[in-house]
C-alpha positions as CSV (number, residue, x, y, z in Angstrom):
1,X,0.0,0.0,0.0
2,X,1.5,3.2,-0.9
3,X,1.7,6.2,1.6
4,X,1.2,9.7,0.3
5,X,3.6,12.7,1.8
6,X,2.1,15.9,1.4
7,X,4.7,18.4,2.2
8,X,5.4,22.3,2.1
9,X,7.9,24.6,3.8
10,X,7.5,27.8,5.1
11,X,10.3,31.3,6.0
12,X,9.5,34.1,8.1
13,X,12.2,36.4,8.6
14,X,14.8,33.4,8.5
15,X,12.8,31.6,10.6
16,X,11.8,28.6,8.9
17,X,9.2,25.4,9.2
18,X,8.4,22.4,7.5
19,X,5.8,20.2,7.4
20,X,5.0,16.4,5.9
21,X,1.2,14.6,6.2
22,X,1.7,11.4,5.7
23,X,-1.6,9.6,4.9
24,X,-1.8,5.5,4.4
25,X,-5.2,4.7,4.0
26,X,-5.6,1.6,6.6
27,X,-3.8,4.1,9.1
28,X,-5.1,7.6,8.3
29,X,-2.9,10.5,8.9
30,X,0.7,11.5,10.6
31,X,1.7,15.1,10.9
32,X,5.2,15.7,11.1
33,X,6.3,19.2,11.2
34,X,9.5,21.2,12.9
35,X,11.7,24.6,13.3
36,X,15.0,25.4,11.7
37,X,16.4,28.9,12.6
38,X,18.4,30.7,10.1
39,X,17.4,29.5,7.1
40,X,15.3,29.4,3.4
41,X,11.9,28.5,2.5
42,X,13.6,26.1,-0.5
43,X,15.7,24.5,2.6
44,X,12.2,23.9,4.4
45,X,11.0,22.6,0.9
46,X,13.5,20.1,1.1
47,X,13.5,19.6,4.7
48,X,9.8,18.4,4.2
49,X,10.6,16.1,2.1
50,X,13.1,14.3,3.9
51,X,11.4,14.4,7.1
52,X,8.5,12.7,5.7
53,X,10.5,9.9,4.1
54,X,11.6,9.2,7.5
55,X,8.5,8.0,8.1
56,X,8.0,6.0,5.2
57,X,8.2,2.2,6.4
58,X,11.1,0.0,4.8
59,X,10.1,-1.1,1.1
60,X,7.3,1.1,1.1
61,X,6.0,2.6,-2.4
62,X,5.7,6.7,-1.9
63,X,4.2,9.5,-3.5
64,X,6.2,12.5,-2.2
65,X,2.8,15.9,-3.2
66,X,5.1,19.3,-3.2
67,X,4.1,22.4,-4.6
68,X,7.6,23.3,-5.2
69,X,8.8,23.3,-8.8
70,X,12.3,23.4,-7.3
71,X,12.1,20.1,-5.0
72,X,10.6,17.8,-8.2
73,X,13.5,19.3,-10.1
74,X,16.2,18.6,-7.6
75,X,15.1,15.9,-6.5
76,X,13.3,13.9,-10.1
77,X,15.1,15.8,-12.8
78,X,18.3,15.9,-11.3
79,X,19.1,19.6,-11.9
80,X,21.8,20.8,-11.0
81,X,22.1,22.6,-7.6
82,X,24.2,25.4,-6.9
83,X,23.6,25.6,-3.2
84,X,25.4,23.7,-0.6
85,X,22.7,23.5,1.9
86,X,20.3,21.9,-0.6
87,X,22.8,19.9,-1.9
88,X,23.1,18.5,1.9
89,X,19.5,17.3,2.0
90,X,19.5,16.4,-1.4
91,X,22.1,13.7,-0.3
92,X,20.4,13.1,3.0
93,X,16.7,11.9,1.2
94,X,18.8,9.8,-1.3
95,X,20.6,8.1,1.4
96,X,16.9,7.8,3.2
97,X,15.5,6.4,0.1
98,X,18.6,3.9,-0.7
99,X,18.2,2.6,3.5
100,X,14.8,2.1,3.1
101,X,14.7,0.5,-0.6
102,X,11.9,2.8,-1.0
103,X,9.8,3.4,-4.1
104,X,9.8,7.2,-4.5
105,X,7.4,9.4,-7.4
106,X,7.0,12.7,-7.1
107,X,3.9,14.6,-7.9
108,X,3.5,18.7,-8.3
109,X,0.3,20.5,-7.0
110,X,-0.6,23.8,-7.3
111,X,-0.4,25.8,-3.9
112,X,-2.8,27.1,-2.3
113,X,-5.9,25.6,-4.5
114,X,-7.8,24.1,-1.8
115,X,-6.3,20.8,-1.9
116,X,-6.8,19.4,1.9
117,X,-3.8,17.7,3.2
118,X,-1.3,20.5,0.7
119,X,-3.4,23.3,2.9
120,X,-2.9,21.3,6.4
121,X,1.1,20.8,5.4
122,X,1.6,24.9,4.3
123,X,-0.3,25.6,8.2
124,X,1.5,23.4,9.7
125,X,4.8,24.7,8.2
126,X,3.9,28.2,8.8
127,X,2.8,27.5,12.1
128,X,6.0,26.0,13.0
129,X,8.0,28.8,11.4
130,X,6.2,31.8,13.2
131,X,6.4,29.9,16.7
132,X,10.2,29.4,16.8
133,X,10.5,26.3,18.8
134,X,13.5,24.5,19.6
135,X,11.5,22.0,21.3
136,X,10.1,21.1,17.9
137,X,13.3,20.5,16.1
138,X,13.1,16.9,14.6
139,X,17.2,17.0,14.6
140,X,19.8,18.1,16.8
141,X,20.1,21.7,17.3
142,X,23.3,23.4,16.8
143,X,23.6,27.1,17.1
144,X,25.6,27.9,13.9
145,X,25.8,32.0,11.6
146,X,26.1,29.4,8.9
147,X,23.4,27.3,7.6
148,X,25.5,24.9,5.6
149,X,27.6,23.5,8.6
150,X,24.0,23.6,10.8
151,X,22.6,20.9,8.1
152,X,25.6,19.2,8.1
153,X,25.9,18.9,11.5
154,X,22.2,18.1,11.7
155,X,22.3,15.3,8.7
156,X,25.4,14.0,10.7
157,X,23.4,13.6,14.1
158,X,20.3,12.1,12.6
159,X,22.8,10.0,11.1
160,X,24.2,8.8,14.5
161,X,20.7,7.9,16.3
């Protein structure tokens, strides 16, 4: 049975959020959602994305819903990505997909057209982003000026639990 990730990122004033709904349909729904300071929404895009593969279930077929035209072409198209930090957690969900042996397709929706688990992911990422939280980081906080070595350092503790 496949499980569906809805996911969406949100920044406000560097303050960032990210959220993933993961719906099976024997199970019904997960939120998953957290706060990363200093940071971009396309980071957050990302971040969504990997945080909902982690709870995909080994061997699991996925259907990853982002309204980002940037996260299918990173991550289906294989553009080319000039930015370290995305880079990071570009690396990160392929290493979660490769662990996992898990089936991944990507499918584009249109933000913000009424679609009901695309509109609970974009509150749940901007409610995460406008409550800074460091209770509700998924990962390892590490008080860093620099984003990349934060996501490194973040990647390398998930890594480690």
């Amino acid at each position: 049975m496949t499980v569906h990730i809805y996911t969406d990122g949100s920044c406000i004033d560097g303050n960032g959020g990210w959220a993933a709904v993961l719906i099976r349909e024997t199970e019904g729904k997960e939120e998953r959602s957290g706060y990363v300071p200093n940071t971009t929404n396309n980071a957050m895009e990302m971040a969504a994305v990997l945080n909902g593969l982690r709870g995909a279930r080994l061997d699991e077929p996925v259907t990853v819903y982002t309204d980002s035209k940037l996260v299918i072409g990173w991550l289906d198209k294989h553009w080319k990505c000039n930015y370290d930090h995305i880079r990071i957690i570009r690396a990160a969900i392929t290493q979660e997909i490769k662990r996992k042996r898990l089936d991944v397709r990507y499918v584009k929706v249109n933000g913000h057209a009424g679609h009901e688990w695309n509109e609970l992911a974009d509150a749940l990422a901007r409610e995460a982003a406008e409550s800074p939280d460091e209770s509700t980081l998924s990962i390892a906080y590490k008080k860093s000026q620099d984003l990349t070595d934060y996501l490194r350092q973040a990647v390398e503790d998930e890594q480690d639990t």
